[in-house]
C-alpha positions, 0 to 999 in steps of 0.5 A: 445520475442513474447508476449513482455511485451511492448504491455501489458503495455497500457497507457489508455483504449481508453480514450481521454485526455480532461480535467478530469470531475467532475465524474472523480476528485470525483472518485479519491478523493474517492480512495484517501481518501479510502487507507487513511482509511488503513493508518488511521487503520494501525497507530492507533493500535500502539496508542491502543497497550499501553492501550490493554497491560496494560489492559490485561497484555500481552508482546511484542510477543503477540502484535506483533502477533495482529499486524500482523494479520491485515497484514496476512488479508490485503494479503488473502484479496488481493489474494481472494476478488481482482478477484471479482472485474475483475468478478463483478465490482469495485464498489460492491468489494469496498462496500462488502469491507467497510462492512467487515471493518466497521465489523471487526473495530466494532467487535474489540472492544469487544475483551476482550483478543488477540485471540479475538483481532487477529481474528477481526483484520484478519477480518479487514485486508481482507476487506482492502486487497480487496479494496487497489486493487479495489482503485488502478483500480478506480485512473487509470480508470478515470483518463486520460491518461496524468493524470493517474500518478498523480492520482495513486500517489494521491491515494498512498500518501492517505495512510501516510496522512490518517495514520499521521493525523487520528492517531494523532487525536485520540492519545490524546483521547485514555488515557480518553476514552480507546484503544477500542475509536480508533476503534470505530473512525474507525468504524464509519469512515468506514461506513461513506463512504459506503453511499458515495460510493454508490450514489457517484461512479460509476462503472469504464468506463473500466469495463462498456465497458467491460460488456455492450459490450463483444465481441461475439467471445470471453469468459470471463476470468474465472479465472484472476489468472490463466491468468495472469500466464499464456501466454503472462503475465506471465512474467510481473505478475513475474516482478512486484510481486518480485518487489513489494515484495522486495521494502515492505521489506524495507518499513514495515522494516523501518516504522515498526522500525525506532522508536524503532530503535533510542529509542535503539540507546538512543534518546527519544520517542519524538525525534523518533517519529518526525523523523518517522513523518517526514519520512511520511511527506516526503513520502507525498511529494515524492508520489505527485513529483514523480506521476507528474514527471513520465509521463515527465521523464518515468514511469520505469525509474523513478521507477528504480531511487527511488528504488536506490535512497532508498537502498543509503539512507538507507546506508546513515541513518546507517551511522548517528550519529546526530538527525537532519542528521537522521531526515533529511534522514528520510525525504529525504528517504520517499520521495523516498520509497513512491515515489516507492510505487507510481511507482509501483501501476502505472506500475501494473495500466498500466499493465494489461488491464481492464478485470485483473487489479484488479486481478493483483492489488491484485496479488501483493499487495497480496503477496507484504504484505508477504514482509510487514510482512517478512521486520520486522521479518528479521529487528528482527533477524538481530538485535537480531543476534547482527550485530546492528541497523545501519548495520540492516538498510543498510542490508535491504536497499538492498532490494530496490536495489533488486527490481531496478534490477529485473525491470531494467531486466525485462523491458530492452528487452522491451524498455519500459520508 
């Protein structure tokens, strides 16, 4: 096809490949430890949901409405505040985001019943929305482009390793001091990086070379959205938004449930939750492998791989009967599950050039939280529809398998690795 995808698919924005400068670690050091506040805020409501239910009286319905209010944020904030960051700059989106985050996570805590509570979540969820996308264009922008992988799947596995060791920090001090502590941690976190980001980061060289010298004869995009619907990429926005879409099915599913999961299978609650820790463990590890592999074996194959890779470990899990066969598939399954969480922020990174990539970032990861919120339910009326856990599982495992396919389409034309 004329507009081949091939061409959209740019390793770098004219940089050279010398060793990366301590400018550029400190920005991707700051991008890692940014998304780690989304695993942060993510895990720790689940250990503030305890008390706020005893405190308030209220079900599981109600709780599961609060927690995806946050999601529901998190996906208006992509699609709305990410074009801003393609208009004005990487750096004002990520400081305007910190303030609506440190603002909503403040506010939370005088919530006093879940309307309040879903209404400041919401608040929160918009700033994060906005600056998972800001983040993913920082990692690619100052990398070099043999590092550009490693630095994106650095940034990815911010998440897990921010969620697992900010929310056990906080798990002991909940009980003594109440639900509203966690969110005053997440306050006070929030707005610690502000003063960081704002004598700390620069503005991205892509978008620096953008504004300081635009070419004469050439407008600026006056709405990336509308660009990236339409000529030449409009079908690797489409490729890469199902993708992302499809493979969030299966995560949030398998995050979201996989305590409850073995709790209904009779283990404990202690023996589920390592088996979920060990899945971000995994995921840890499998987001920094795969973000060192990706340049040596290609990117969209190796992308294709995990996704497969996921949707048979997921076959495999509905299958075990044993803790350990369970807790060692957990793990083996968050290797590759995060390992296409990485690959797919590094193919929307290398996708779009310098004037869309926030726009396109929060494009998908935008509509990638629609699946985030889509996995839990369909996981929900599968179970409840009486086919059991272990086939919920492997039903769901499909959607991996899904995004494999759409991608291995979508690039096959294209030769693209």
């Amino acid at each position: 096809m004329a507009d081949s995808m091939a061409k959209a698919v740019s390793a770098s924005d004219g940089r050279d490949d010398r060793p990366m400068t301590r400018t550029q670690i400190v920005a991707v050091a700051c991008a890692v430890l940014l998304n780690a506040l989304d695993g942060f805020d993510v895990l720790a409501i689940t250990f503030a949901l305890p008390g706020i239910a005893r405190a308030w009286n209220v079900g599981p319905a109600e709780l599961g409405v609060a927690l995806s209010s946050g999601l529901v944020g998190m996906a208006i904030g992509s699609l709305l505040l990410a074009p801003q960051g393609d208009r004005f700059g990487r750096r004002p989106l990520i400081l305007g985001c910190l303030v609506i985050m440190t603002l909503g996570m403040g506010l939370t805590v005088t919530a006093t019943n879940i309307t309040e509570l879903c209404i400041w979540r919401f608040v929160t969820g918009l700033g994060i929305g906005g600056m998972l996308a800001a983040i993913n264009a920082v990692a690619a922008e100052f990398s070099t482009p043999r590092r550009r992988d490693l630095s994106i799947g650095l940034m990815t596995v911010g998440y897990p390793a921010g969620g697992l060791v900010g929310g056990l920090a906080v798990a002991d001090l909940v009980g003594p001091y109440g639900w509203q502590f966690v969110f005053y941690v997440g306050a006070a976190l929030t707005a610690a990086f502000i003063p960081l980001i704002l004598f700390g980061l620069p503005e991205s060289p892509a978008f620096q070379k953008r504004s300081d010298g635009p070419r004469q004869d050439r407008k600026p995009t006056a709405n990336p959205a509308l660009a990236l619907l339409s000529g030449r990429y409009r079908r690797i926005t489409i490729v890469l938004v199902a993708a992302y879409f499809l493979h969030m099915v299966t995560f949030y599913f398998f995050s979201g449930w996989l305590p409850k999961l073995m709790s209904d299978m009779g283990y404990a609650t202690a023996d589920a939750i390592r088996t979920s820790a060990l899945m971000s463990m995994g995921g840890v590890i499998g987001g920094l492998v795969f973000g060192w592999l990706a340049p040596r074996l290609g990117l969209v194959r190796l992308l294709i791989a995990a996704m497969l890779l996921t949707a048979i470990g997921f076959a495999v899990f509905g299958m075990m009967t044993s803790l350990q066969g369970m807790q060692l598939l957990s793990f083996l399954t968050g290797l590759v599950l995060f390992g296409g969480i990485v690959g797919l922020y590094a193919l929307i990174a290398q996708s779009f050039p310098a004037e869309l990539r926030v726009t396109g970032s929060g494009l998908a990861i935008g509509i990638g939280r629609g699946g985030a919120i889509l996995g839990p339910l369909i996981g929900a009326a599968l179970i409840a529809g009486g086919i059991g856990a272990a086939s919920a599982v492997m039903i769901i495992g499909a959607s991996a398998a899904l995004a494999a396919g759409v991608l291995a389409v979508g690039y096959r034309e294209n030769g693209v690795g």
